[in-house]
C-alpha positions in Angstrom: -40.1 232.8 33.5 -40.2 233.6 29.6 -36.8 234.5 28.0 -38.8 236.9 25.7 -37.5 239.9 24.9 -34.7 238.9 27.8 -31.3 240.9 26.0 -28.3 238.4 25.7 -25.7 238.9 28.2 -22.6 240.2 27.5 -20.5 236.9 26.3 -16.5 236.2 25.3 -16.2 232.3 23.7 -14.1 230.2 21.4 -15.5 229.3 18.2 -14.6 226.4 15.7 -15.3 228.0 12.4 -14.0 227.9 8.7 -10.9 225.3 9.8 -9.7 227.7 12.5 -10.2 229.3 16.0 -11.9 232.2 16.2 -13.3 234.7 19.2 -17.1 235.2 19.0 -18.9 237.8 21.7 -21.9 239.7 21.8 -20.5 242.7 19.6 -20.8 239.9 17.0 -24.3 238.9 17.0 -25.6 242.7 17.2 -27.0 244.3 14.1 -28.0 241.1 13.1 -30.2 238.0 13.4 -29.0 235.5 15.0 -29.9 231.4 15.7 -27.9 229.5 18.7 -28.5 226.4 18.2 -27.8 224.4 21.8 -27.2 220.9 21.7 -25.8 218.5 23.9 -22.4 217.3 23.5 -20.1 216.7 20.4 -19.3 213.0 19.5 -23.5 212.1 19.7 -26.0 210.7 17.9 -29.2 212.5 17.7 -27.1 216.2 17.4 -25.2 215.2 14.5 -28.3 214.8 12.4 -29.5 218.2 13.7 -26.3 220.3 13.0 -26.2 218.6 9.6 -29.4 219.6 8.9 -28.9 222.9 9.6 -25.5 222.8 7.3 -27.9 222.2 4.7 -30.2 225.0 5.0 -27.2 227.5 6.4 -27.1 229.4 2.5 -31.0 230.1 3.0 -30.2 231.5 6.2 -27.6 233.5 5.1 -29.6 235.2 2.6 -32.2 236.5 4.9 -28.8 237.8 6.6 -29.1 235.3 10.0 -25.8 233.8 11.2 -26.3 230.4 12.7 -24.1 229.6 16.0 -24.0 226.0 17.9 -23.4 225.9 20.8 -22.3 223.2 23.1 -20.5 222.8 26.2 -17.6 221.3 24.5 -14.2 223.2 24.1 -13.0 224.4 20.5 -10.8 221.6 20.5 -13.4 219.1 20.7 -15.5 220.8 18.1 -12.3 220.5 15.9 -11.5 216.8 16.6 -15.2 216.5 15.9 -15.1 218.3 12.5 -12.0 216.1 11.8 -13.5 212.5 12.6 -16.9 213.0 10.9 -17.8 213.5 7.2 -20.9 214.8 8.8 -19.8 217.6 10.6 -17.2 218.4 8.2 -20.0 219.7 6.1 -20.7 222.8 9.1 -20.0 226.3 7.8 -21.7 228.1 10.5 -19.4 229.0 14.0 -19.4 226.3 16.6 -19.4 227.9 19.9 -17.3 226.2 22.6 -18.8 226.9 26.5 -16.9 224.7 28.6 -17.9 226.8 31.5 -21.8 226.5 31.0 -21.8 230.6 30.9 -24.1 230.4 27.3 -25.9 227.6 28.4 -26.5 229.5 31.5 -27.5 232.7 30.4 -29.9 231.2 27.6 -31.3 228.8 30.7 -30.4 225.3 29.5 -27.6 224.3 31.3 -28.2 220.4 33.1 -26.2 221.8 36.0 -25.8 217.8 37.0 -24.6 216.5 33.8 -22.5 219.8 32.9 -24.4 219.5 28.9 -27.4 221.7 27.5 -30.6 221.2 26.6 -32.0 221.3 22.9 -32.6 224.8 22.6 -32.6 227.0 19.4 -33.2 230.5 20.6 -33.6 233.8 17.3 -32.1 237.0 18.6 -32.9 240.1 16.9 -30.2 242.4 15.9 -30.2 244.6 19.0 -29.2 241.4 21.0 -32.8 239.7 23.0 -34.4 236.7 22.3 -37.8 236.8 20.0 -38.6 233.0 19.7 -37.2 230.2 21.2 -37.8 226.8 22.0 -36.2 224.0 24.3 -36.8 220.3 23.5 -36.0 216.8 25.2 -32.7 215.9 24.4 -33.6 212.5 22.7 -36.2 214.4 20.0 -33.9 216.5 17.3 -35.2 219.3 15.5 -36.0 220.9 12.0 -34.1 223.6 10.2 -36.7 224.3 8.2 -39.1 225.2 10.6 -36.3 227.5 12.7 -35.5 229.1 9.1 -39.2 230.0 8.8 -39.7 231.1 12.7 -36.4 233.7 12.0 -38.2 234.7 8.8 -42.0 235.2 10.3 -39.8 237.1 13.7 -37.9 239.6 11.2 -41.5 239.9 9.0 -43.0 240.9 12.3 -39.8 243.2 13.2 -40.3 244.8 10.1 -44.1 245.3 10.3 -45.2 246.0 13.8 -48.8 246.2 13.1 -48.8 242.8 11.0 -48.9 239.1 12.8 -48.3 235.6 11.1 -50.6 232.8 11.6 -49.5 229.1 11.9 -47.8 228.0 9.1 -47.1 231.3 7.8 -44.6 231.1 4.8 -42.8 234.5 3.5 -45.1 235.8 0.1 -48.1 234.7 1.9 -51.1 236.4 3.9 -50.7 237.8 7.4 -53.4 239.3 9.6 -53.5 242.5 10.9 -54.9 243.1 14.3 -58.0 244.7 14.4 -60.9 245.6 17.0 -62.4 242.3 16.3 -59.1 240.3 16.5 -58.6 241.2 19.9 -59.8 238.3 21.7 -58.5 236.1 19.0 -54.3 237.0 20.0 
């Protein structure tokens, strides 16, 4: 079944964020874009390279007003202890959603019940809270901010012009098609 247009439960978690503990729930991520970014487990190899990648690129998103949250099904503490032991993740800005219970994982539909971790998912959710794009990977292939940072741009381009759609490799500035008569068969 496609999460598409499914609306986010409503959610209570620990965050790691900015040196400190912080509660994150649903009432945060409304009125705004948002990424969660699922990965695995802290204290990995392949996710490390991932979440720094997305440190990198977490200004951009914040200029097209998208807050990035990872998630995994680590406590806060262990995101901290994380944070603390690698120069790598030290480098995170962006909230780092604990799930200990699997309810996120759960409700976004990448919980591996038998190992009690998530899948790779990132998963853009618009500002009145349901999922627009998403995509779930293998867990030993790690993915690329800048693509996610262009898939939240081409969703809130779309958002903003309903009667407008963006072809492969669309890039903000550049063409889009509008659907006609003749495109019909095409979308």
């Amino acid at each position: 079944m496609s999460l598409i247009n499914k609306e986010v439960n409503d959610f209570k978690v620990q965050a790691y964020v900015g040196n400190d503990f912080k509660e994150v729930t649903k009432k945060d991520i409304l009125g705004k874009w948002s990424v969660f970014f699922f990965y695995p487990a802290d204290f990995t190899f392949v996710c490390p390279t991932e979440l720094e990648d997305l440190a990198n690129k977490y200004e951009e998103f914040k200029k097209i007003g998208c807050e990035i949250y990872s998630v995994s099904c680590d406590t806060h503490f262990v995101h901290k202890a994380w944070h603390d032991a690698s120069a790598t993740i030290k480098k995170i800005q962006y909230p780092m959603l604990a799930d200990p219970t699997g309810a996120l994982a759960r409700d976004f539909d990448v919980m591996i019940e038998a190992d009690g971790l998530a899948e790779r998912g990132s998963f853009i959710v618009n500002p009145e809270g349901k999922i627009v794009a998403y995509e779930v990977i293998a867990g030993n292939v790690g993915r690329n901010a800048d693509e996610l940072l262009r898939r939240v741009q081409a969703s809130q381009f779309v958002a903003e012009h309903g009667d407008q759609v963006c072809p492969a490799k669309w890039q903000p500035g550049a063409s889009t098609l509008k659907p006609s008569l003749d495109l019909v068969g095409i979308i």
